[in-house]
N, C-alpha and C positions, 0 to 999 in steps of 0.2 A: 293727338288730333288724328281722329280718322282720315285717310286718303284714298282708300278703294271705292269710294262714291262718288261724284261729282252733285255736289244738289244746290240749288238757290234757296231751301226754303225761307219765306219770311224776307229773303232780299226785296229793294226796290230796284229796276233795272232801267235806265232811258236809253231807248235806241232813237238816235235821230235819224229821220225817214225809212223808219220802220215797216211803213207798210205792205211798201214794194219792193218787188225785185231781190237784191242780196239782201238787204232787210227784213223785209218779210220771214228770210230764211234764217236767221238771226235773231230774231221777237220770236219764232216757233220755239228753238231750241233751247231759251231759255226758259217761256214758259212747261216747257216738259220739266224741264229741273226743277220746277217749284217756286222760280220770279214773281215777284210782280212787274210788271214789264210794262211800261210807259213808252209810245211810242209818238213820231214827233212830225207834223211838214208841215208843207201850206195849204194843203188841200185834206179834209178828210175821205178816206176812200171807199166806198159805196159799203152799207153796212158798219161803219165805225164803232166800235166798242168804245165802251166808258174811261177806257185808257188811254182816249187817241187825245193827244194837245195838240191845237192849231198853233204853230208858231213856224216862222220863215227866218231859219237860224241864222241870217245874213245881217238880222237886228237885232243889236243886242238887247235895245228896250224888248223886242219880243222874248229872249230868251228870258232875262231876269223876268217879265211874271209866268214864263214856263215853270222857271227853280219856286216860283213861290205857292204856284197853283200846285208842282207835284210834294212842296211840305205839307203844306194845309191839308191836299187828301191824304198822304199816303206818312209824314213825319220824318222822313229820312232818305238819303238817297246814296246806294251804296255801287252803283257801278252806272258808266257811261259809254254806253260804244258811238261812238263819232264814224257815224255811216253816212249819214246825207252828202251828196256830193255828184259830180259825174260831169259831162262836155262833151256837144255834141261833132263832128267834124269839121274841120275850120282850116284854111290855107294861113299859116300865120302872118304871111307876106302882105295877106291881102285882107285877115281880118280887122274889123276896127278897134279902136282901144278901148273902149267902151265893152266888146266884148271880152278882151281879154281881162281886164279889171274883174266883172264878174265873173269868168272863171276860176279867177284866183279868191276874189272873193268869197265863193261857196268851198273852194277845196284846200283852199287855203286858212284863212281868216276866222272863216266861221266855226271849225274847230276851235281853231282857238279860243274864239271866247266863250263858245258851249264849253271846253274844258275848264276856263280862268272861273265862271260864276259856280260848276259844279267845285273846281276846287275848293273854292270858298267852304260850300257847305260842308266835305268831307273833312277840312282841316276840323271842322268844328266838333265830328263826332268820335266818340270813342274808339269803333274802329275803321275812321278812317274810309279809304274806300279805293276805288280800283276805274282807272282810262284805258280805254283802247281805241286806239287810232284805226280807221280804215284807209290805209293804203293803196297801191298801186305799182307792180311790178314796172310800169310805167316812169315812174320815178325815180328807176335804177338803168334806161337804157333810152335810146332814145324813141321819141311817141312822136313820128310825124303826121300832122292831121290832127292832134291835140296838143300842140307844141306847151300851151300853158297851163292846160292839168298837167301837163308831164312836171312841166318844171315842179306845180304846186302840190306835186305828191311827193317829190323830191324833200321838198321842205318838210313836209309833214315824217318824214322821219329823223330829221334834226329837230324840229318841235317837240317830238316823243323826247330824245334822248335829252334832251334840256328843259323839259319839265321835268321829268323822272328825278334829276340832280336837286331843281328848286324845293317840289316838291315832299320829298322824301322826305322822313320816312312815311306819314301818314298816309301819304297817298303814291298808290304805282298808277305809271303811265308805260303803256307800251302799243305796237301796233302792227296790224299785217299787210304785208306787203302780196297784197293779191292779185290774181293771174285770171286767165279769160273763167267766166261763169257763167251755168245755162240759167237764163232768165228768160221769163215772158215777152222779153224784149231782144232776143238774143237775135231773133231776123230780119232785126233792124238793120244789126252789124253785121251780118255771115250770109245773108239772104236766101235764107230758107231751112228746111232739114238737110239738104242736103252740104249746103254750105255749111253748117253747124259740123256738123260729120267732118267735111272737109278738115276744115279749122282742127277739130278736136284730134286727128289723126296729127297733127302736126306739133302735139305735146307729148311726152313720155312717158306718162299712163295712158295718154290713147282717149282720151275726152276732157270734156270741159268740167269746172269744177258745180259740183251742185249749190245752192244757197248755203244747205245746210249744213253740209262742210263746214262755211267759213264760221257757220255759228257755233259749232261745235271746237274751234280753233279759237275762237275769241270769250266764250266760257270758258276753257281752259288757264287762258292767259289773265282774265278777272278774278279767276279762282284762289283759294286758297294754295291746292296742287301746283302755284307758280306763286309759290309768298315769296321767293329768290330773284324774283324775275321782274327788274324795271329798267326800261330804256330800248327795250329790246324791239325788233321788228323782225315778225317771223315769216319768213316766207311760204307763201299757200298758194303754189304757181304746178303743181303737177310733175314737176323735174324742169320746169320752164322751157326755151325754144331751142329745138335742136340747130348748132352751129349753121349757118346758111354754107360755110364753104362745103363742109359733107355733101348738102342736097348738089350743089355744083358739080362736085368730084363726081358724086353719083350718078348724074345727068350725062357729062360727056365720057362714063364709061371708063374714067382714072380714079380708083379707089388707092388710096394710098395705104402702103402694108402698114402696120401696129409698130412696125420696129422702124421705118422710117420716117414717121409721126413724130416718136420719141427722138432720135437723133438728132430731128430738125429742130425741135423745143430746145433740146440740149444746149444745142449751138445758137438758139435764138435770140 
């Protein structure tokens, strides 16, 4: 088998909430490798191509006639990235449960059963087929202000590693544990270019990650080039956040030396 190429030709690909944001950057990347690339929400967005499906992954009567409208067009469906998702800022103390339900809902649940009706089809085909989870670096530390995506992206990498077991062998499930990314919306969160910048000096490559990145990280992981690779959750965080006590040390002008770091770990 060839492996110095990466290509989809001839694949079917559904990205859910493809159209926007990290998505968008994830539907590009694959149709450059030669996808056919199905993309999925509630709304279609200005301009929609003939691959856009309206479905509100939250129900699963809507997904199952998603799986049935992308057999009929397209005959087969060989890869699923489980993107739709997100939460917008919330005091957990004082949001209501209603809210919380729905956020775990969409970042939680609704994978899941976008992945339960796509595994269905891929047990059926020959070869099978490939999940990727879209995670949340959030899900490994704590998210205050999104306390219940945090939890429900938490989950979604025990999801991965427990489908990948059921699953297997026909079908791999894996997924990425992502870190802050410059989107259309990113000054929503960082408030402005210059807050972006801000923010992005604050990771260890020095910016935020682009869409296309993740799309390039999550073909990879679909790919053949990772036929080894199920259960896994790969992190696409830039080197993630430098320790807060550093900035501290740094601040009040007590940098501690390299060899009294270690000493103190030693004895720690």
């Amino acid at each position: 088998m060839a492996t110095r190429e990466l290509t989809y030709d001839g694949a079917v690909v559904l990205i859910t909430g493809g159209a926007r944001g990290v998505g968008a950057g994830i539907s590009a990347v694959f149709r450059e490798l030669g996808a056919q690339v199905v993309v999925c929400g509630r709304t279609a967005p200005d301009g929609a191509a003939a691959d856009f499906v309206s479905c509100d992954v939250r129900d699963p009567a809507q997904i199952t006639a998603m799986m049935e409208q992308i057999l009929e067009c397209w005959g087969r469906l060989d890869v699923v990235v489980n993107n739709a998702g997100g939460a917008p800022h919330a005091d957990a103390g004082t949001a209501s449960p209603r809210f919380h339900d729905k956020i775990v809902q969409l970042n939680l649940l609704a994978p899941l059963h976008v992945a339960q009706q796509a595994n269905e089809v891929m047990q059926r085909q020959d070869a099978g087929g490939s999940i990727v989870m879209v995670g949340s670096v959030s899900g490994r530390r704590s998210s205050p202000g999104t306390a219940a995506y945090g939890a429900a992206k938490a989950g979604i990498d025990n999801l991965t590693a427990s489908l990948a077991v059921e699953w297997a062998p026909k079908v791999r499930v894996n997924a990425l544990a992502v870190g802050m990314v410059r989107t259309e919306q990113s000054h929503l969160h960082y408030g402005g270019a210059d807050g972006v910048e801000a923010v992005g000096a604050t990771v260890p490559l020095g910016r935020l990650a682009e869409p296309a990145e993740i799309g390039r990280c999550a073909a990879f992981l679909a790919s053949p080039l990772a036929s080894y690779v199920t259960g896994a959750s790969l992190l696409v965080h830039g080197g993630g956040e430098r320790p807060a006590f550093l900035a501290a040390a740094d601040a009040n002008g007590a940098g501690v030396p390299d060899r009294d770091i270690r000493r103190e770990n030693a004895h720690g």
